[in-house]
Residue frames as a rotation matrix with the C-alpha (Angstrom) as fourth column:
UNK 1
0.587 0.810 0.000 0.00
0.810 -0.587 0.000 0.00
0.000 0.000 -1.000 0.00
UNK 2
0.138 -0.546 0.826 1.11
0.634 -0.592 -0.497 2.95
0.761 0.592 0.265 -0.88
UNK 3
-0.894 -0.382 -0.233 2.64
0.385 -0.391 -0.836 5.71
0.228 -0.837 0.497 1.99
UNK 4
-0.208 0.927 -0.311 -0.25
0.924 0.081 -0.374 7.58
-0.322 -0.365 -0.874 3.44
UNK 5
0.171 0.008 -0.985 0.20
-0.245 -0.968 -0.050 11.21
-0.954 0.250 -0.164 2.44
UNK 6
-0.735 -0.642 -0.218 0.75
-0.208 -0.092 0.974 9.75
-0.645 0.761 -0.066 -1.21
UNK 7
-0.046 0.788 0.613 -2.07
0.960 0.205 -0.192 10.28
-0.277 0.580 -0.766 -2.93
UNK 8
-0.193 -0.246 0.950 -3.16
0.901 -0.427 0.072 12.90
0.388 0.870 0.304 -5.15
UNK 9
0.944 0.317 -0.088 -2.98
0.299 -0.715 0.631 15.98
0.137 -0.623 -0.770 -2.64
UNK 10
0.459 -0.848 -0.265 0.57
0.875 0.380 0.299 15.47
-0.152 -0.369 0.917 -2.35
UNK 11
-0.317 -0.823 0.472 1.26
0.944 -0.322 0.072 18.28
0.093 0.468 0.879 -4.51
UNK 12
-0.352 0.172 0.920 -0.98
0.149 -0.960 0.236 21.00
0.924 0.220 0.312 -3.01
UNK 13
0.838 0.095 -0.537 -0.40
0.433 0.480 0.762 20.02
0.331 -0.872 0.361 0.73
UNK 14
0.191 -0.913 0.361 2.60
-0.730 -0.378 -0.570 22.07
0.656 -0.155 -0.738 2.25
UNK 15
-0.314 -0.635 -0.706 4.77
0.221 0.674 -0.705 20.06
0.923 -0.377 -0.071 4.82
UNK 16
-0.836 0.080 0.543 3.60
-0.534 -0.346 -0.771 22.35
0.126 -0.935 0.331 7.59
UNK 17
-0.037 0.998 0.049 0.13
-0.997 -0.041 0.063 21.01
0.065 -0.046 0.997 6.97
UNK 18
0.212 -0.288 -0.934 1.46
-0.107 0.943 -0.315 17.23
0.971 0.166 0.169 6.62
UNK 19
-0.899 -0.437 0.037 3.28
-0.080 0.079 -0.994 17.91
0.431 -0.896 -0.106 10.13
UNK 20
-0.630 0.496 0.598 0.04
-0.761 -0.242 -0.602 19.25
-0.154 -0.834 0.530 11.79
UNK 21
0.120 0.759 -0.640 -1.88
-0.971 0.223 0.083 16.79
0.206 0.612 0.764 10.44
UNK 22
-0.648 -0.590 -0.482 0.48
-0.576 0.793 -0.197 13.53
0.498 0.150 -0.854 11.13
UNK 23
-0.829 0.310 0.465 -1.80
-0.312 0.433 -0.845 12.29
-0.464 -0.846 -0.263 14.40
UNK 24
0.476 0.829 -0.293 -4.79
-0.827 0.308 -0.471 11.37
-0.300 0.466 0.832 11.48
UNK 25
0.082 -0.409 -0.909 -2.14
-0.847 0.452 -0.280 9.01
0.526 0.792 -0.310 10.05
UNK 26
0.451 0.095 0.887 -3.34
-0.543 0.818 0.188 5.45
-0.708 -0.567 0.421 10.33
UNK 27
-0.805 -0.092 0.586 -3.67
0.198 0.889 0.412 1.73
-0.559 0.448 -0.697 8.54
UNK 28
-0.015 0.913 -0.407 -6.45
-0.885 -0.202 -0.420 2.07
-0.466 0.354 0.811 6.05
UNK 29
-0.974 0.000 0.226 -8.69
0.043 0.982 0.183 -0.79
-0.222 0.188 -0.957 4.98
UNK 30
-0.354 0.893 -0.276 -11.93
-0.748 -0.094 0.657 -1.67
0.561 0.439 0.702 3.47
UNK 31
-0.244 0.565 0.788 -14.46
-0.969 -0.114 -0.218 -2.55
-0.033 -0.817 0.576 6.50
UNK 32
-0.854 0.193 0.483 -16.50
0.128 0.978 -0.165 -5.96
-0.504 -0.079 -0.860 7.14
UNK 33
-0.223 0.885 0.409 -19.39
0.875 0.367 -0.317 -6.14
-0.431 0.287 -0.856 4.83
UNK 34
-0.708 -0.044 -0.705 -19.11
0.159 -0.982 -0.098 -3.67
-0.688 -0.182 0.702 2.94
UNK 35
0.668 0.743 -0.042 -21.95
0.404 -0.410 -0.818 -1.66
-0.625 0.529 -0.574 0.74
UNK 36
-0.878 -0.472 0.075 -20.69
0.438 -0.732 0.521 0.30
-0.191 0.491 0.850 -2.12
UNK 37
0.303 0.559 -0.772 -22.93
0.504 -0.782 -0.368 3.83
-0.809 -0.277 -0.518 -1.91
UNK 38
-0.343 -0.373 0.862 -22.54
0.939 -0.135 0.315 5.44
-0.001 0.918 0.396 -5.36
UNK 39
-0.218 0.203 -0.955 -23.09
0.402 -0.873 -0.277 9.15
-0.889 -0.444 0.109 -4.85
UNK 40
-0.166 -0.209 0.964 -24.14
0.949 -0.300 0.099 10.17
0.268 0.931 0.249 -8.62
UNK 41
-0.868 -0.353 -0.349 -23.64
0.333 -0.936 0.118 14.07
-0.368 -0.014 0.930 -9.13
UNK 42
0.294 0.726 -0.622 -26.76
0.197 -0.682 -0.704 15.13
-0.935 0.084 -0.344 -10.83
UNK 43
0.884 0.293 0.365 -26.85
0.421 -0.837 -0.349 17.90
0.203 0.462 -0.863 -12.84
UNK 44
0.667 -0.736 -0.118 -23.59
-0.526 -0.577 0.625 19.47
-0.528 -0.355 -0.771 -11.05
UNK 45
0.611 -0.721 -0.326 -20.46
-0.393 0.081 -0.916 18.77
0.687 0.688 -0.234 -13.25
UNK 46
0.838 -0.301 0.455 -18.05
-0.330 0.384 0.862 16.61
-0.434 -0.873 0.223 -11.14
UNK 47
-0.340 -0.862 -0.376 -15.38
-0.754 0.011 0.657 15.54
-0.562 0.506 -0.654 -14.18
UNK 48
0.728 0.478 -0.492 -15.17
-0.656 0.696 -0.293 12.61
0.202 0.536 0.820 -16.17
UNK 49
-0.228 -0.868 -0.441 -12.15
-0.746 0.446 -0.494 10.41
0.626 0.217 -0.749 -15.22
UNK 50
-0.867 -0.152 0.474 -13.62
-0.476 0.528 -0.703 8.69
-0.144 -0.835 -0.531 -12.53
UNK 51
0.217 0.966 0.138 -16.32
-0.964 0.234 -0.122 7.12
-0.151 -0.107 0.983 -14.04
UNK 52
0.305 -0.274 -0.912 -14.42
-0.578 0.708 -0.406 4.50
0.757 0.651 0.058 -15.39
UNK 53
-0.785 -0.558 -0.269 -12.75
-0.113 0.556 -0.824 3.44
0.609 -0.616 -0.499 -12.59
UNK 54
-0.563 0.657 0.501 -16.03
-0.634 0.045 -0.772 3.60
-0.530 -0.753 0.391 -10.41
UNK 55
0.506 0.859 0.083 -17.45
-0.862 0.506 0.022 1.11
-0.023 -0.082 0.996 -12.78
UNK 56
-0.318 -0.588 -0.743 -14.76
0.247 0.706 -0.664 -1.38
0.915 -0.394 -0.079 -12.30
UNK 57
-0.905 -0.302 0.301 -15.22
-0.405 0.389 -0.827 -1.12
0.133 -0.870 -0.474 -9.16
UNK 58
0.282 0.956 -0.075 -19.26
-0.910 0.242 -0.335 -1.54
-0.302 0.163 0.939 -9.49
UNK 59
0.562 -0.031 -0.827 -18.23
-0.410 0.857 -0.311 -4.82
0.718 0.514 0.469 -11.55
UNK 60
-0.635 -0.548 -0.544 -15.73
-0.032 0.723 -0.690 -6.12
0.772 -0.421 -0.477 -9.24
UNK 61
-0.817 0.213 0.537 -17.93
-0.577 -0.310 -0.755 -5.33
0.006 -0.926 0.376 -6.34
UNK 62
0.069 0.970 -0.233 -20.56
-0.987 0.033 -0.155 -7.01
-0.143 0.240 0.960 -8.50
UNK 63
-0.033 -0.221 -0.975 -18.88
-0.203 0.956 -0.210 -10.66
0.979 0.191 -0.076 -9.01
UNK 64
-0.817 -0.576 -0.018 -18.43
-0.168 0.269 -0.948 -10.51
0.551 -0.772 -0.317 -5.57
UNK 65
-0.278 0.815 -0.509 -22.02
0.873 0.436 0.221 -10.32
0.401 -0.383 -0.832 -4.34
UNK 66
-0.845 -0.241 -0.478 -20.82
0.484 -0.725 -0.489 -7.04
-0.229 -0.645 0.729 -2.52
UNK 67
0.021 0.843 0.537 -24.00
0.995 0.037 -0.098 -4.63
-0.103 0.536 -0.838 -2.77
UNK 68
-0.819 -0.573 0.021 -24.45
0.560 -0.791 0.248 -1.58
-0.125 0.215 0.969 -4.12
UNK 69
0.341 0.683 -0.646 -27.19
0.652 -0.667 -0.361 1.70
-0.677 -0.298 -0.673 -3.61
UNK 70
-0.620 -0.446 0.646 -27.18
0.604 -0.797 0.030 4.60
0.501 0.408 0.763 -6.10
UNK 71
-0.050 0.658 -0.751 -28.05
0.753 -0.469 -0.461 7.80
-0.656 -0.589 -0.472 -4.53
UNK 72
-0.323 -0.178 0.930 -29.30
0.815 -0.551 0.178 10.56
0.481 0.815 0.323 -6.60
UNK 73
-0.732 0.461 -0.501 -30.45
0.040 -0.705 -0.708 13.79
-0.680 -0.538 0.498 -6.16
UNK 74
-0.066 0.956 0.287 -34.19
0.319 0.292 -0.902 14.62
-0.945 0.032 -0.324 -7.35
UNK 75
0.708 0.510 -0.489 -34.89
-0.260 -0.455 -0.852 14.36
-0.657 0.730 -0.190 -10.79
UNK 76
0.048 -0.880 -0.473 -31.45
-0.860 -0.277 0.429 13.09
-0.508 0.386 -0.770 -11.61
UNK 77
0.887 0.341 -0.312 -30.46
-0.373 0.926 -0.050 10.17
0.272 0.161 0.949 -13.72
UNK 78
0.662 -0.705 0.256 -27.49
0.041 0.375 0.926 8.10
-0.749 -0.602 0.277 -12.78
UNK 79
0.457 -0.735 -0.501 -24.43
-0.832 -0.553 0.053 8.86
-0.316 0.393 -0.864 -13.99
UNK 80
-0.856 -0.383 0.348 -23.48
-0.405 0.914 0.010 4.77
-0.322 -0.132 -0.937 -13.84
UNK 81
-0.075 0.925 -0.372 -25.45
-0.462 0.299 0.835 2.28
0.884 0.235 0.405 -14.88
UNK 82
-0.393 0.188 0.900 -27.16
-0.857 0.280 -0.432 0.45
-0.334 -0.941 0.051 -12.37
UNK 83
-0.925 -0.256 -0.280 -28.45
-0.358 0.835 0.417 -2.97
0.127 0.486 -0.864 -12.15
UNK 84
-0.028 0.999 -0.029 -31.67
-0.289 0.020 0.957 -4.37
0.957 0.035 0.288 -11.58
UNK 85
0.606 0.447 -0.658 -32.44
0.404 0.540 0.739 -4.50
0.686 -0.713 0.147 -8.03
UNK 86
-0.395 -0.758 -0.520 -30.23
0.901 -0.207 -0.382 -2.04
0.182 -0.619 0.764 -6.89
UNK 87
0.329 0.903 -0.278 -32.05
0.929 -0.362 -0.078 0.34
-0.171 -0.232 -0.957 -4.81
UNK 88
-0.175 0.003 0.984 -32.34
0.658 -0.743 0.119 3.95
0.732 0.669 0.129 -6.02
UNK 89
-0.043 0.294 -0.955 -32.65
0.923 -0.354 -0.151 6.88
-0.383 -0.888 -0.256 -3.01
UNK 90
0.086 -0.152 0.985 -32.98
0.405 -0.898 -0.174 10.07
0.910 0.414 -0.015 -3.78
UNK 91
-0.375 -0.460 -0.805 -30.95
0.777 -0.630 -0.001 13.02
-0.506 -0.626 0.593 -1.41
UNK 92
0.761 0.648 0.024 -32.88
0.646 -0.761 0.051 16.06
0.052 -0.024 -0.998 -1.02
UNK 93
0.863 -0.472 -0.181 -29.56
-0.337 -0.803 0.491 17.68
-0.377 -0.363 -0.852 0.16
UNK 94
0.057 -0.956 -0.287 -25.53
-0.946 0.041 -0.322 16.57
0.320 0.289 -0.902 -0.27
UNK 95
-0.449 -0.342 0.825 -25.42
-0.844 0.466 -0.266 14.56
-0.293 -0.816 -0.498 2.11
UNK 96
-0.405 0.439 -0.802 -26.56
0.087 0.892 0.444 10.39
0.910 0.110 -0.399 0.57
UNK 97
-0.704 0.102 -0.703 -27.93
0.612 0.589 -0.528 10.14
0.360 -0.802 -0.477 4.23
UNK 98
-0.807 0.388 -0.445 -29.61
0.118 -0.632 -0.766 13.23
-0.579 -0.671 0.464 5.40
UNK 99
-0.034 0.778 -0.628 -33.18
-0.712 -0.460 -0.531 13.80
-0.701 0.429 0.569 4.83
UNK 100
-0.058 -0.047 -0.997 -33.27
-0.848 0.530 0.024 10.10
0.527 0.847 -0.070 2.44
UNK 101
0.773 0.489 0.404 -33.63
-0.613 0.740 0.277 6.17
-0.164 -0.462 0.872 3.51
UNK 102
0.282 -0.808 -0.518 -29.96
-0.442 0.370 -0.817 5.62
0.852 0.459 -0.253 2.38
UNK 103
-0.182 -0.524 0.832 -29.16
-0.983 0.073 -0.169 4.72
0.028 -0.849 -0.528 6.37
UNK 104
0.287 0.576 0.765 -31.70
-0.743 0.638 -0.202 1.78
-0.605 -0.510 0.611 6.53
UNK 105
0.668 -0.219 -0.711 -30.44
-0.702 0.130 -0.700 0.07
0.246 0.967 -0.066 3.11
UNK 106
0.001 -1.000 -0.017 -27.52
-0.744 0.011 -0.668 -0.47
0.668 0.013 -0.744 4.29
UNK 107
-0.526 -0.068 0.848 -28.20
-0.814 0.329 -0.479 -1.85
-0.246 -0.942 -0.228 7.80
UNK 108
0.139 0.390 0.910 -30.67
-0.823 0.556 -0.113 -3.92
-0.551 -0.734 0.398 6.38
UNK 109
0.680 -0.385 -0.624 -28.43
-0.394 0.525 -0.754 -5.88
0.618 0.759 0.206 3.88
UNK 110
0.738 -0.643 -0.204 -25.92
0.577 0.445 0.685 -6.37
-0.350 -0.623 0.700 7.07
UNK 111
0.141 -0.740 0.657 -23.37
0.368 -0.577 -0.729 -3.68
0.919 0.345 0.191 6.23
UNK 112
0.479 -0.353 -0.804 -20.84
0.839 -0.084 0.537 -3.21
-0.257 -0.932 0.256 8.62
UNK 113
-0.199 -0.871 -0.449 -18.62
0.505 -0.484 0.715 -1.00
-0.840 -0.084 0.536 6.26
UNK 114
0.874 0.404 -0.272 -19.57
0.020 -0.588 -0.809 1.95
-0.486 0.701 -0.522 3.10
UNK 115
-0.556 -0.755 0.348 -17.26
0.739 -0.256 0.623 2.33
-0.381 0.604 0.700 0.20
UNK 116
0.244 0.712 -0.659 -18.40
-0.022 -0.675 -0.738 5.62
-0.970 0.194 -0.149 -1.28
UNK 117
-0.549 -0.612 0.570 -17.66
0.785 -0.142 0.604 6.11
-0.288 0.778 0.558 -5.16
UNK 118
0.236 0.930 0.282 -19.11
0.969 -0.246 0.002 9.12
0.072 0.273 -0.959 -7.07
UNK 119
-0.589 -0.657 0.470 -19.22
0.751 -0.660 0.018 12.81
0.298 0.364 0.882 -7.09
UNK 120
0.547 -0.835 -0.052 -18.34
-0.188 -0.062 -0.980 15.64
0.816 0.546 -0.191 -6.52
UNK 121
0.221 -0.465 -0.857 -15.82
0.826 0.556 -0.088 14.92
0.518 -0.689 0.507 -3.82
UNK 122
-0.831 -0.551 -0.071 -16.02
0.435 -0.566 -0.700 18.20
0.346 -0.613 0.711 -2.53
UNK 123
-0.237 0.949 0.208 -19.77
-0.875 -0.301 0.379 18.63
0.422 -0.092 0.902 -2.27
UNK 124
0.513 0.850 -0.115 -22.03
-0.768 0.515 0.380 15.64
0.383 -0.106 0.918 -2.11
UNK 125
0.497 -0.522 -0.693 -19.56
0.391 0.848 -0.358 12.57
0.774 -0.093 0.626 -1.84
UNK 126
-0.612 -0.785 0.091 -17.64
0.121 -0.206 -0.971 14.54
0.781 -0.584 0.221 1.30
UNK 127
-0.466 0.729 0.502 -20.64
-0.813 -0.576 0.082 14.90
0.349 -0.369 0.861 2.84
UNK 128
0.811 0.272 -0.518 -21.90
-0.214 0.962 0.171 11.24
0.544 -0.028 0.838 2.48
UNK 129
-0.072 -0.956 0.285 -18.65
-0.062 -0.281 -0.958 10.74
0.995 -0.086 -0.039 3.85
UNK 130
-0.713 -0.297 0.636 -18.88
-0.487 -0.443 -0.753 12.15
0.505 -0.846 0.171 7.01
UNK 131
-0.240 0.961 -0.139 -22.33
-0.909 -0.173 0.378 11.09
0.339 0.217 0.915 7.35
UNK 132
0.386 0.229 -0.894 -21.68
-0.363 0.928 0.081 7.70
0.848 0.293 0.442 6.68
UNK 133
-0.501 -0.846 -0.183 -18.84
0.113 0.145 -0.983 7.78
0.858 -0.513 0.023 9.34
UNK 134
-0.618 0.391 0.682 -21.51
-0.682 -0.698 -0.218 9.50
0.391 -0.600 0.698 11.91
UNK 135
0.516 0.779 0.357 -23.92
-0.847 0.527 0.075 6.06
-0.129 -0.341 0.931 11.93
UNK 136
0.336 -0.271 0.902 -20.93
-0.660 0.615 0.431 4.40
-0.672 -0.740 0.028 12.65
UNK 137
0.930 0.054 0.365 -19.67
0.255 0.620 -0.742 2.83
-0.266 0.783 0.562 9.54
UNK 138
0.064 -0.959 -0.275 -16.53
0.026 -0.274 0.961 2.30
-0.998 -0.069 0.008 8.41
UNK 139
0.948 0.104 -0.302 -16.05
-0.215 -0.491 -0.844 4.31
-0.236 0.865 -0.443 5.01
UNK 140
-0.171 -0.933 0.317 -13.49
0.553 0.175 0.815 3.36
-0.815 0.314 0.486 2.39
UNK 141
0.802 0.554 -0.223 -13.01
-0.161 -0.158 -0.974 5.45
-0.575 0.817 -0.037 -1.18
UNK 142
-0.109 -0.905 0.410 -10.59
0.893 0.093 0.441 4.83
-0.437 0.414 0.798 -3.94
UNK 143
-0.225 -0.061 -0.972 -9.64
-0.224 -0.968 0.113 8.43
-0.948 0.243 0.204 -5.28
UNK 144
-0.990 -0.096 0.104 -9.82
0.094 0.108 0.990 6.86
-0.106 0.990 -0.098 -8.80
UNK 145
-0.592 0.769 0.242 -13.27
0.774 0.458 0.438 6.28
0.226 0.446 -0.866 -8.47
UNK 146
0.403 0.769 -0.495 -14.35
0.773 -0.576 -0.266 9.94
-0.490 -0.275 -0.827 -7.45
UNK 147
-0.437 -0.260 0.861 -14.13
0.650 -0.753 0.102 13.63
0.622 0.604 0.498 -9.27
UNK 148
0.214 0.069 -0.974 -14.82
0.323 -0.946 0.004 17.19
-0.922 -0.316 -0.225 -9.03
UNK 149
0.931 0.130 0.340 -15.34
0.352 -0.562 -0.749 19.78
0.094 0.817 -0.569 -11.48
UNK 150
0.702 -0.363 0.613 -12.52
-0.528 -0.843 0.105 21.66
0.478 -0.397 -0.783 -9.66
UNK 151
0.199 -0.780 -0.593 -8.92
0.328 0.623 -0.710 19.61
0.923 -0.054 0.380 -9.56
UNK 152
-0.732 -0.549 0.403 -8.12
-0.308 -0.260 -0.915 21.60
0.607 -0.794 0.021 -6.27
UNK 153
-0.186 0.432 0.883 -11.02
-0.977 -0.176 -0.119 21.30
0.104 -0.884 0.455 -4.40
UNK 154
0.801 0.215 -0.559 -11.27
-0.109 0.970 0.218 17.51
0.589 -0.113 0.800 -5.16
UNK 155
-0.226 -0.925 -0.306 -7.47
0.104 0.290 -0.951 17.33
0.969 -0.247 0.030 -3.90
UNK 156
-0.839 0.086 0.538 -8.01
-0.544 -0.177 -0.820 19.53
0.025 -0.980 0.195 0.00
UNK 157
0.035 0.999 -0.010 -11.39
-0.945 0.036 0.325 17.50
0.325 -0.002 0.946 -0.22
UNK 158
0.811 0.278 -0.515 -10.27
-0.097 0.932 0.350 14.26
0.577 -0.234 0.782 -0.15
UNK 159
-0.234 -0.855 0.462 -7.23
-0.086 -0.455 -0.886 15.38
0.968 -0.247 0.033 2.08
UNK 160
-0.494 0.641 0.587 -9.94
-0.869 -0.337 -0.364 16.37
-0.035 -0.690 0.723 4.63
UNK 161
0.718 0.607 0.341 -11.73
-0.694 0.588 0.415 13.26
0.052 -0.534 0.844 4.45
UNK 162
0.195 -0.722 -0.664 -8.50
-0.067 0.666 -0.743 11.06
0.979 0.189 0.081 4.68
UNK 163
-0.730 -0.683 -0.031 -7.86
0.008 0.036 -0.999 12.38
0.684 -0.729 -0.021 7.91
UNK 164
-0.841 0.196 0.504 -10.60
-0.538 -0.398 -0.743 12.67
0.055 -0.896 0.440 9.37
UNK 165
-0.068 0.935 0.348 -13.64
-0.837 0.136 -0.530 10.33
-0.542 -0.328 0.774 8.11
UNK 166
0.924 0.094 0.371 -12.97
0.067 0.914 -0.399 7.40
-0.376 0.394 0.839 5.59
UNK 167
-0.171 -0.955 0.241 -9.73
0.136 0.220 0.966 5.33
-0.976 0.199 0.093 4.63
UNK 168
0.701 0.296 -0.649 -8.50
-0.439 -0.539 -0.719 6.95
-0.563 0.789 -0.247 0.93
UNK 169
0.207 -0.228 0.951 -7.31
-0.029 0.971 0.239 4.59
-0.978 -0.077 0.194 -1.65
UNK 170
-0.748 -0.051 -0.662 -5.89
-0.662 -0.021 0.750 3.54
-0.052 0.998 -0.018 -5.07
UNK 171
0.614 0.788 -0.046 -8.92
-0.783 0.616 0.087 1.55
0.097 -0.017 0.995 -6.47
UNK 172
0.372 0.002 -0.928 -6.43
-0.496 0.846 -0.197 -1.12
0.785 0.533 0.315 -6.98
UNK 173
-0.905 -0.420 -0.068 -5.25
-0.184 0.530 -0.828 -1.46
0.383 -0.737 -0.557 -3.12
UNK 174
-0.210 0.916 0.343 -9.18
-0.944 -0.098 -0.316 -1.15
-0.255 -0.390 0.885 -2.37
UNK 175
0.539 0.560 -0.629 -10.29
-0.794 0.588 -0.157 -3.74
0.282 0.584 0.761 -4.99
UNK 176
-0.150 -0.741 -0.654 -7.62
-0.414 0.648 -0.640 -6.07
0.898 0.174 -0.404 -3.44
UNK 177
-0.973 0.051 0.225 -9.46
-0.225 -0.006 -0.974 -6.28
-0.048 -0.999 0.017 -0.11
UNK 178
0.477 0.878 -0.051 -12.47
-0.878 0.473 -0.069 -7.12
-0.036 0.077 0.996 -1.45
């Protein structure tokens, strides 16, 4: 696995901020049972590079049995396909969780742990994020498999949730723990 501070912040992170920061640095791992929680963007522009990799991970997640939730927001269509029988939620707000039935899903499939994929990673998908972390779930994302319109704010975004609310990954050390 790859150092912790190496990941794609590296290069708009100062050292002071690495220093003050150091006491977030852990092990990171993808939970027991996990869900994968697709955050689609909407309407809001989030990039395009990470779709690909977020469906690999949908497919690998999918040989595995692993399940998977798309949340939208109202009115949206999914940015991914989806499969039959994978449940649809709509989020009134950012947040997959607030103000939506994304909590119960989970819990009642037996999910111990949330992989988030989706967008953007400084809006909606940091938000879910925290959330997810708040009812007690352990949250994993691979950086490949999320965007932003905005290359910086995806970077201090997923910076900020590295240290502080879900373990942040190459898809391919994630997808190796499944």
């Amino acid at each position: 696995m790859r150092d912790f501070e190496d990941y794609c912040w590296r290069d708009v992170v100062s050292d002071e901020d690495l220093y003050i920061y150091a006491s977030y640095v852990r092990p990171r791992s993808v939970g027991p049972k996990p869900v994968i929680v697709v955050v689609h963007p909407g309407d809001a522009p989030s990039g395009d590079t990470w779709r690909q990799d977020a469906a690999r991970l949908l497919s690998e997640a999918r040989t595995r049995n692993i399940p998977v939730v798309h949340s939208l927001p109202p009115n949206a269509a999914p940015s991914l396909a989806t499969k039959d029988g994978e449940p649809l939620v709509t989020r009134p707000c950012e947040s997959a969780f607030f103000s939506s039935d994304l909590e119960r899903t989970p819990r009642r499939q037996g999910a111990r742990s949330l992989i988030l994929c989706g967008g953007p990673s400084s809006g909606a998908l940091r938000a879910s994020a925290v959330e997810g972390k708040s009812f007690g779930y352990k949250v994993a994302i691979a950086e490949d498999t999320v965007g932003d319109i905005s290359t910086f704010l995806h970077k201090i975004a997923l910076f900020e949730i590295a240290h502080k609310y879900a373990d942040v990954m190459s898809l391919e050390e994630l997808v190796s723990q499944l």
